[in-house]
C-alpha positions as CSV (number, residue, x, y, z in Angstrom):
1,X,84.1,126.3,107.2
2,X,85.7,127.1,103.9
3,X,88.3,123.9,104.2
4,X,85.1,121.7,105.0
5,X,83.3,122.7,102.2
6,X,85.9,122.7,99.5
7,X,86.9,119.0,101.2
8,X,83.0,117.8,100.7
9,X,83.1,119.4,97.1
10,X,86.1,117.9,96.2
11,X,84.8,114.5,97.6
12,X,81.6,114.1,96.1
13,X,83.0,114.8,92.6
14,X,85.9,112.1,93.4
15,X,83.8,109.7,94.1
16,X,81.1,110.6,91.4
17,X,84.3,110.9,88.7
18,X,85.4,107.4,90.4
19,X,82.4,105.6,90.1
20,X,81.7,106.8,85.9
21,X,85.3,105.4,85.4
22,X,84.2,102.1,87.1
23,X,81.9,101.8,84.9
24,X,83.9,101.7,82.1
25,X,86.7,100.2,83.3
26,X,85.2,97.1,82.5
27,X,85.4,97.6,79.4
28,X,89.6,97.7,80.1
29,X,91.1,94.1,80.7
30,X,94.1,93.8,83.3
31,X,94.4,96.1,86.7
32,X,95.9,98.7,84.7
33,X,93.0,100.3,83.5
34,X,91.3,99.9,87.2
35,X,94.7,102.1,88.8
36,X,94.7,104.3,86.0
37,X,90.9,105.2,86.7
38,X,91.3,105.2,90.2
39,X,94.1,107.9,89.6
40,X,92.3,110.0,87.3
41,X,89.4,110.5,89.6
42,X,91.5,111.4,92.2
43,X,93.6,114.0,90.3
44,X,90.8,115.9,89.2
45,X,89.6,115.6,92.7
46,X,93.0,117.4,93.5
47,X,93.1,119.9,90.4
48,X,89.9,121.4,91.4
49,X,91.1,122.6,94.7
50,X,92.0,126.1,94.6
51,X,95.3,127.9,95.6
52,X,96.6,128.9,98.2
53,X,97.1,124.9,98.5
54,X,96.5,124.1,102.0
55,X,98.1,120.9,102.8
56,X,94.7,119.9,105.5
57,X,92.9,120.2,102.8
58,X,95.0,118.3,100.5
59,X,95.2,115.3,103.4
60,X,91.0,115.6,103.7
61,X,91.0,114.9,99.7
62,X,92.9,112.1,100.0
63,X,91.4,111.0,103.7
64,X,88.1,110.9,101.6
65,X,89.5,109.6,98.0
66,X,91.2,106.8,99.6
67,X,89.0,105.7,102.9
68,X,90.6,102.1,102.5
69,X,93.8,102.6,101.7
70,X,95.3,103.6,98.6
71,X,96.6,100.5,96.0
72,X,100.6,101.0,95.3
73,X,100.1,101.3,91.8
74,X,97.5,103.8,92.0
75,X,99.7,106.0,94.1
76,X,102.3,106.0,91.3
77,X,99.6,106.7,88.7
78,X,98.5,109.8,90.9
79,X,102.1,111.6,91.1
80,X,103.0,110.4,87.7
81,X,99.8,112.6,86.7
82,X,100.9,115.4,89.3
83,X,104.2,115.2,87.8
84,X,103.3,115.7,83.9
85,X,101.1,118.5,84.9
86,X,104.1,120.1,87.0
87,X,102.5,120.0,90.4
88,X,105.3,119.7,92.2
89,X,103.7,121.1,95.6
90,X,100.7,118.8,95.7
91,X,103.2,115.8,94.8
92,X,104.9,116.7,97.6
93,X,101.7,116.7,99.8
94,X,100.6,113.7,98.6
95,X,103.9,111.8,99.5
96,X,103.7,113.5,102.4
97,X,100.2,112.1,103.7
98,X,101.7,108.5,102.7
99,X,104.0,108.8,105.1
100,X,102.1,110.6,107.5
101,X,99.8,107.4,107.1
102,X,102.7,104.8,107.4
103,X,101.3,103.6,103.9
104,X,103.7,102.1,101.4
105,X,105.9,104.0,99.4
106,X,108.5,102.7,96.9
107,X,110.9,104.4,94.1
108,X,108.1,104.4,91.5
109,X,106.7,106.7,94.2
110,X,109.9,109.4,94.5
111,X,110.7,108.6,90.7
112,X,107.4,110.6,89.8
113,X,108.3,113.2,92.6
114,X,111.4,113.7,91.5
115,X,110.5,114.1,87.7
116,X,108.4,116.9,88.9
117,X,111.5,118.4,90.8
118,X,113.2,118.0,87.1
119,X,110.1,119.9,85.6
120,X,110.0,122.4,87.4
121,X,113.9,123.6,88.0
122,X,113.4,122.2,91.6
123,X,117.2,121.0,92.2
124,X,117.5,121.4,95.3
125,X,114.5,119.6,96.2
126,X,115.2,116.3,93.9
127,X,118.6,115.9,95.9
128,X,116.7,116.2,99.3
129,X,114.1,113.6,97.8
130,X,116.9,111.5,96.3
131,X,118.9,111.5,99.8
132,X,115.8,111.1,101.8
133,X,115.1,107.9,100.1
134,X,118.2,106.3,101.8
135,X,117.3,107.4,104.9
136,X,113.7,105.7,104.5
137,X,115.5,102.6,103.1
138,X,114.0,102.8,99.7
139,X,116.3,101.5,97.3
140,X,116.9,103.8,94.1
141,X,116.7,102.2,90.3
142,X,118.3,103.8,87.6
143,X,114.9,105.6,86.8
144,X,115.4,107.6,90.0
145,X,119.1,108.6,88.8
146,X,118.2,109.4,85.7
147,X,115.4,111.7,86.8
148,X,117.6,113.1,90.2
149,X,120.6,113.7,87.1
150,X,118.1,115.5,85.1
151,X,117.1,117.3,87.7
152,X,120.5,118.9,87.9
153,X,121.3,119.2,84.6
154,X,118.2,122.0,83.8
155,X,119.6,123.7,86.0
156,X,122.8,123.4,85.0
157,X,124.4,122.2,88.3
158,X,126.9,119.5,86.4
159,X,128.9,119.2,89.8
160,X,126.0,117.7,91.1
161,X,125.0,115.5,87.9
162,X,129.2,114.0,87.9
163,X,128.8,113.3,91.4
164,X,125.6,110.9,91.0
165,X,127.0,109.5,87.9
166,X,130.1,108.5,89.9
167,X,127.5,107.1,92.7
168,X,125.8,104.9,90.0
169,X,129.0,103.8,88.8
170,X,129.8,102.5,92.4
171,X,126.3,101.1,93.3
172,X,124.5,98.4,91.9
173,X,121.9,100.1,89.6
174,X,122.8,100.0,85.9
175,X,123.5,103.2,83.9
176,X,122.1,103.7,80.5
177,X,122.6,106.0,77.8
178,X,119.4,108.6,79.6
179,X,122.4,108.9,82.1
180,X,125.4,109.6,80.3
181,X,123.6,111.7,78.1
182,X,122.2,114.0,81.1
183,X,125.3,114.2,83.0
184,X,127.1,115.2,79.4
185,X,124.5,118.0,78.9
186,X,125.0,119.1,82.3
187,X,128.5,119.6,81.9
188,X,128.1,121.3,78.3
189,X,125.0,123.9,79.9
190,X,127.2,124.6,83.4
191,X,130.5,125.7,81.3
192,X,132.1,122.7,82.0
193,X,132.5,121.9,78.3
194,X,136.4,120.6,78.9
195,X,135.1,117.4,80.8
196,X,131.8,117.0,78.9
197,X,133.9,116.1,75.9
198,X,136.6,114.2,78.0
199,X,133.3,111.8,79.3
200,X,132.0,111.9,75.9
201,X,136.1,111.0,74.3
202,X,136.2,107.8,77.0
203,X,132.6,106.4,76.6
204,X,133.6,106.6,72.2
205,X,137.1,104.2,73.3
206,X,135.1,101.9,75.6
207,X,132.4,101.7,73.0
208,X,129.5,102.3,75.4
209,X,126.3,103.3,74.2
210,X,125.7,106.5,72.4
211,X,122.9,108.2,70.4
212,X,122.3,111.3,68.4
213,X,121.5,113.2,71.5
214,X,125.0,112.3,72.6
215,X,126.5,114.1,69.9
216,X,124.4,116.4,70.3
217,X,125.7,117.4,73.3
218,X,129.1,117.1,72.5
219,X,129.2,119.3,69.5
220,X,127.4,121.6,72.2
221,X,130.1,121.8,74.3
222,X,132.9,122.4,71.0
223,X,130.4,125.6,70.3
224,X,130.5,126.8,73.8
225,X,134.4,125.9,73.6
226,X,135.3,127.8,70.2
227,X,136.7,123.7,69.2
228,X,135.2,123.9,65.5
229,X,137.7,121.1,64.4
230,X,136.7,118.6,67.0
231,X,133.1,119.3,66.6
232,X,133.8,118.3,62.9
233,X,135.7,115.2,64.1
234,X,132.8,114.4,66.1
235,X,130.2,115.0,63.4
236,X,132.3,112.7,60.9
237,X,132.2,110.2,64.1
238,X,128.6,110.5,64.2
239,X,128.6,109.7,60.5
240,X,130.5,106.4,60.5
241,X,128.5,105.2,63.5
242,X,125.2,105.7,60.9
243,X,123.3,107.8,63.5
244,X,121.3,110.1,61.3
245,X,121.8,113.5,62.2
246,X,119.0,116.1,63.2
247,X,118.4,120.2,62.4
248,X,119.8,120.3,66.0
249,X,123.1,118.9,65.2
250,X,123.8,121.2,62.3
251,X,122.5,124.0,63.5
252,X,125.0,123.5,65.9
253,X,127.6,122.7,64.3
254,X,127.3,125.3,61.7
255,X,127.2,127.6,64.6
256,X,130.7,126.3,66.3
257,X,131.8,126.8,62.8
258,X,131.2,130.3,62.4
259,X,132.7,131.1,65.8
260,X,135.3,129.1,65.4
């Protein structure tokens, strides 16, 4: 009785919330504004229901929220939302009742999934999603990479992070800087700051992209190494390239000074 209820609750204020946002999404031009609404009215839906988070009632939500069939685009508005907030179970319910649903589900959909998995130190899990992917024949982009890598790298699992950089580098999918500077940072916060700076040495001779939070990272790893002359060689780097420097760079480096 208590599931029913909270389902017919959460329901009515979905589709109240849903029809108020109709109403001025015409005042929104393009289908944007019309997923984004859709979305929102939904997540609130979701957000009211209370914990512990019973995945049939989670399904009933959505069963009710979307009676035709949810848009694509509106799916990946919903998680992305699930994901800022760090609602990493619910995302997972909600991809869940896609697929329970045979509805479709592209990377956009495990991107946002995965960034919650990143969010919330869920390792582990992002690696599961990243893998299950494969085996559902969804193709990864270098959004889902980036986000799988970042995944690892709060939780400072750089074995991980070097071993989906090396995938990327073998696939098709492009790498950008968001990836090298990840996988760098996950060397330098796992204690592996020997072949953080080696990466970081070989990307400075092939002249691939770089930015401040690259250096960042770099002069991170000469602090946690005791290297106070090659963090100075990599500030005076830093300089030449004209990337302005930030109070997290010499705080840093004034720090690998003093221990060095």
């Amino acid at each position: 009785v208590r599931i029913h209820v909270l389902v017919m609750l959460a329901a009515q204020h979905a589709r109240a919330k849903s029809s108020a946002n109709s109403r001025s999404a015409n005042q929104v031009q393009g289908d944007s504004g019309r997923y984004q609404a859709e979305s929102e009215a939904v997540f609130q839906a979701l957000l009211r229901l209370n914990a512990p988070l019973l995945e049939e009632v989670v399904f009933a939500t959505l069963d009710q929220a979307f009676s035709k069939g949810p848009d694509p685009r509106t799916c990946t508005s919903l998680l992305s939302a699930l994901a800022k907030r760090g609602a990493l179970t619910m995302s997972l319910q909600v991809l869940s009742w896609h697929e329970m649903k045979k509805y479709e589900l592209n990377c956009y959909h495990y991107n946002a999934v995965i960034d919650a998995c990143a969010r919330t130190g869920s390792w582990a899990q992002a690696l599961h999603l990243f893998r299950y992917m494969a085996h559902s024949k969804v193709e990864p982009n270098t959004i889902t990479f980036n986000a799988t890598i970042s995944a690892c790298e709060k939780s400072s699992k750089w074995e991980q992070s070097v071993h989906l950089f090396q995938m990327m580098a073998q696939s098709t999918v492009e790498s950008n800087v968001i990836t090298f500077n990840a996988t760098v940072s996950s060397m330098e916060k796992g204690g592996a700051w020997q072949k953080a700076l080696q990466l970081f040495s070989l990307a400075l001779q092939r002249n691939e992209e770089v930015d401040r939070i690259s250096f960042n990272a770099a002069i991170s790893a000469c602090e946690k190494g005791g290297k106070w002359e090659k963090a100075l060689e990599i500030f005076s780097a830093m300089s030449e390239m004209e990337l302005e420097s930030n109070t997290i760079t010499l705080n840093t480096l004034i720090s690998t000074c003093e221990k060095g």
